[in-house]
N, C-alpha and C positions, 0 to 999 in steps of 0.2 A: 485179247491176244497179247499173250506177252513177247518183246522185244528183245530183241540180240544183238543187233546192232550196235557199234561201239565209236563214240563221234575221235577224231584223231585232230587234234590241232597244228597248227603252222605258224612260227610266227614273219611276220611282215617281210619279204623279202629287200627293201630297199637297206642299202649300205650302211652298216651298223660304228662307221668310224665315227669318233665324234667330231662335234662340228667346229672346224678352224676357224680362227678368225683371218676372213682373206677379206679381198676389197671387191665392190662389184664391180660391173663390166667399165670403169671409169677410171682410165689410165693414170697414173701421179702427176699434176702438174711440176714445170720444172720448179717452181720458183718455191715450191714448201718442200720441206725438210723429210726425211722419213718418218720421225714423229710425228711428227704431224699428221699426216697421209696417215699414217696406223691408226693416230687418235679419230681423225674423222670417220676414216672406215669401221673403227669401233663403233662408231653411233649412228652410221647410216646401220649396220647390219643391226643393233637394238631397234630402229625404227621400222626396219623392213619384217624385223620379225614382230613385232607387238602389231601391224600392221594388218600381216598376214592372220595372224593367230585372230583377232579380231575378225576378219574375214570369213575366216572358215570357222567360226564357233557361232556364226550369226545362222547357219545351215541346220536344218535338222538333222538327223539319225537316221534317215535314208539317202538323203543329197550326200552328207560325208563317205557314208558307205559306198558310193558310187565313184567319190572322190576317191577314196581309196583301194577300191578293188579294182579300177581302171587305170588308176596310176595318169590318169588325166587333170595336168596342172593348169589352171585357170588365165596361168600368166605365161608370157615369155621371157622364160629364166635361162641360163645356164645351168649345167649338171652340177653343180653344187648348190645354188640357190634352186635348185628341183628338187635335187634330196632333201634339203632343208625344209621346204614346202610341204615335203611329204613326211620329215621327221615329226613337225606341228602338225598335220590332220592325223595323224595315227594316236596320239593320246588322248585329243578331243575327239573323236573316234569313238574309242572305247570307254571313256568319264560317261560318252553320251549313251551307248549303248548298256553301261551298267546301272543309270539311272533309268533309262524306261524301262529295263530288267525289273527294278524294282516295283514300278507300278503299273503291273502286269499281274494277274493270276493264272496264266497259265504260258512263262515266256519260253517256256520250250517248243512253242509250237512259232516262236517270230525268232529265236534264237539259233539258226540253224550252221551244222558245220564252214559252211562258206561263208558266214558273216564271223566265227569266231577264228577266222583264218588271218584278220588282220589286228588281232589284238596281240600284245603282249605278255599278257596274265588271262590267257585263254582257261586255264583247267579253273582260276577261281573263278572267273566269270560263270562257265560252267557250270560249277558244281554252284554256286548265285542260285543259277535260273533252274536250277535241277530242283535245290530245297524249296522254292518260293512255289513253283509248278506241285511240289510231293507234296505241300503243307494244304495247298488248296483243292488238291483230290482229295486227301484225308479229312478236311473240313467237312468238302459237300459228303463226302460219303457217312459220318457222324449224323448230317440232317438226311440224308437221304430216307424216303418212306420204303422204296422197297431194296438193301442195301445190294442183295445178289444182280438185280436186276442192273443196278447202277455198274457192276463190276463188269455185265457181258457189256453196255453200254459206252463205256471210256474205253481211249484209245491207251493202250498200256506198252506201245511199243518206245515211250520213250524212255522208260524205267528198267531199273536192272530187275532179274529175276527175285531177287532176296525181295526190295520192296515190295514187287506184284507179290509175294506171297503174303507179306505180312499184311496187305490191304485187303487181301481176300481172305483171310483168316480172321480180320477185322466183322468184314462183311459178314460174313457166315457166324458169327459170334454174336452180333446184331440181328442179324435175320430168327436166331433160334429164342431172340428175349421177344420179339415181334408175334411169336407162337405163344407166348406164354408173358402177355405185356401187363396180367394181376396178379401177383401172389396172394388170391381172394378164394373165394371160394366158387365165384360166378365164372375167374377166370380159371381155375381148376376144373371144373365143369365144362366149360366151353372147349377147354382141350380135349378131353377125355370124350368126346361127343364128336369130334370131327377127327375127320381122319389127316395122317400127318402127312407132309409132303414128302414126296422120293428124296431130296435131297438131303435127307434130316441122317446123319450119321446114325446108326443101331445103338452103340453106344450114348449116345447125347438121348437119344428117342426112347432108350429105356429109362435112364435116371428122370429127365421131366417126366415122366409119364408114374414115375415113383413119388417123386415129389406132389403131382395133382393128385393119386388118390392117397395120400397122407395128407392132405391138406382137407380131403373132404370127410375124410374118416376122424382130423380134428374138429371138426366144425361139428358133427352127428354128435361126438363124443362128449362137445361143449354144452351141445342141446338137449341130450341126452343126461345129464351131472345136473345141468340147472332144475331139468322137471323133475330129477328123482331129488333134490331139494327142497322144493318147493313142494313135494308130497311126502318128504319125510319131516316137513317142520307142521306139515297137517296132521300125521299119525304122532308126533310130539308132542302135540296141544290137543292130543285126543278126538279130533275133527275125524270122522267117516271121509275114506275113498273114493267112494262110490262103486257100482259095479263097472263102470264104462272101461275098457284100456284103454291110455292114450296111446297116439300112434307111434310116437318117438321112443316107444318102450317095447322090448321083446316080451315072448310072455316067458320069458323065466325070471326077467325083473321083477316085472309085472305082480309073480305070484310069491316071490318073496318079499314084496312089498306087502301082499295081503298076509302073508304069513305072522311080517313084523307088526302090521296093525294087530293081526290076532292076539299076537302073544302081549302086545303094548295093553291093550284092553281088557284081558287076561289077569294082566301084573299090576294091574289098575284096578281091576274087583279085589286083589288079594290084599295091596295095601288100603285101599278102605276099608276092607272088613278088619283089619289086623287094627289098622286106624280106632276104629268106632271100639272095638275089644279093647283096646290101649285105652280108650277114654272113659269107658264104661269101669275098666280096675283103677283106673288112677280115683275115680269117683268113691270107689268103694272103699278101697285105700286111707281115703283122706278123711270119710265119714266116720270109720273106723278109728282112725288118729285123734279126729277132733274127739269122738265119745269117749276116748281112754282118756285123753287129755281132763277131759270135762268129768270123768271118774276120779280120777286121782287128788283134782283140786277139792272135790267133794271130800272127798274120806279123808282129807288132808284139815280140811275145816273140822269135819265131824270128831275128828283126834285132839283137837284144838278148843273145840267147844261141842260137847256133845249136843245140845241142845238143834243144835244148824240141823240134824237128822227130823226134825218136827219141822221144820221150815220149808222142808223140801215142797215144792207142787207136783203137782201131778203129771204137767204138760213139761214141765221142767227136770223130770227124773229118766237118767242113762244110766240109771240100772236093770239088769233082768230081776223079774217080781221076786226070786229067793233070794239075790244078793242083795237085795234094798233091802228083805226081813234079814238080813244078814247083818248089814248095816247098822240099821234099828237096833237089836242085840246087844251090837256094841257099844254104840252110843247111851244104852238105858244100863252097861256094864260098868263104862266108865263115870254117869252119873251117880251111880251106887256105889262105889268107890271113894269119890267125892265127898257124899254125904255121909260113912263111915269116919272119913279123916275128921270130916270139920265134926 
């Protein structure tokens, strides 16, 4: 329930002159001077008030308050040492009342209009016991487990409307992380499985309810990348599928994955065969190279010395059978030549 109520303070009604230095009720003897008389009355009135003061500060914070809401003085004064009396309990009064203000958590409920009717500095005292009381609802409502619950629960009448709202706007800002207390997937799950409570604003009740299934359609999403990894570095290493679908896979994944094995395996017969073709001409190639090689150094000797053409073997000749008689020819050309000259 929120409060309207407005506290109004007062201060202390007793006579606000300040305090003369007069003499108490003990007439001048003849025989001292007026100095004199003034001086001693100076130091009875110091004695009478350290006296006093002592007196009433030996009192608790309800005995004083009694003292001074009753205006009932302990001693038989006259109306100037009454005022006086009552000028000293009014500040030890309120010292006292601001200190168990402070060691208080909730002193708005012991600090009421008629107790700050005899203070002096009523609206700071006040506003004291106002912050120390807001600071310790706002605390427990922080720990509170259920925070709405706490809000119909606390008496809110001693607060102004602004704060009841900002506490209950607290609450209910708490209450809606309490709906949704993993940003998991167990707890995105968990929401989306239960139903939401009347309280939950349309607008708040749509975005979390956007946020749980994004959060579960990341997680599918996650589970779903890793297997189609984990299957696409088997169709990369040439490793079979299998027929089974897993479950985490639709079947249109599914079937482009069988597609991409296909064609992997596919493109995998084509570079072996081209492979094993590559190896078979470089073979041929090379055999080819060496027998010309191994031709030319021939006919290079047989130019050189015909005779080398006799030397040849049999298992040792890269020539075809008419180029070897071709050979021969020439070699028995140039010997003939030879034996002309010489």
């Amino acid at each position: 329930m929120k409060a309207t109520s407005k506290w109004k303070c007062r201060h202390h009604t007793t006579t606000t002159h300040s305090i003369r230095r007069r003499t108490i009720d003990i007439n001048k003897p003849i025989n001292l001077s007026k100095e004199d008389w003034d001086d001693i009355s100076a130091s009875l009135q110091k004695v009478f008030y350290r006296s006093i003061y002592s007196d009433l500060d030996r009192n608790n914070i309800d005995e004083i308050y009694q003292i001074v809401s009753t205006n009932k003085c302990a001693y038989r004064l006259n109306e100037e040492y009454t005022d006086l009396y009552f000028k000293i309990a009014t500040p030890i009064y309120e010292e006292k009342l601001t200190e168990k203000i402070r060691w208080m958590q909730y002193p708005l409920q012991y600090v009421t209009p008629e107790k700050l009717n005899y203070t002096k500095n009523c609206k700071q005292i006040k506003e004291l016991a106002y912050s120390i009381h807001y600071e310790t609802v706002a605390k427990n409502l922080r720990n509170a487990r259920s925070p709405l619950k706490f809000i119909e629960d606390t008496d809110w009448s001693v607060f102004d409307e602004k704060d009841y709202d900002e506490l209950r706007k607290r609450a209910y800002q708490k209450e809606i992380l309490n709906l949704f207390p993993r940003f998991d997937l167990k707890g995105a799950e968990d929401f989306l499985n239960k139903e939401a409570p009347a309280w939950v604003e349309e607008s708040d009740l749509k975005l979390i309810k956007t946020i749980a299934e994004d959060i579960v359609k990341l997680n599918k999403s996650i589970k779903t990348n890793t297997k189609m990894l984990e299957l696409l570095e088997k169709v990369a290493h040439y490793l079979p599928l299998g027929n089974e679908k897993p479950d985490i896979l639709n079947d249109d994944e599914w079937q482009r994955l069988q597609v991409l094995e296909s064609d992997i395996v596919k493109a995998k017969r084509v570079i072996n065969i081209t492979s094993r073709r590559n190896e078979i001409n470089n073979r041929r190639v090379n055999d080819i190279k060496n027998k010309l090689l191994q031709q030319l150094r021939t006919i290079n000797e047989v130019l050189n010395d015909p005779t080398a053409a006799n030397r040849i073997e049999q298992y040792d000749n890269v020539f075809a059978p008419g180029n070897y008689e071709n050979l021969k020819k020439i070699a028995y050309l140039l010997s003939s030549n030879e034996t002309i000259k010489a």
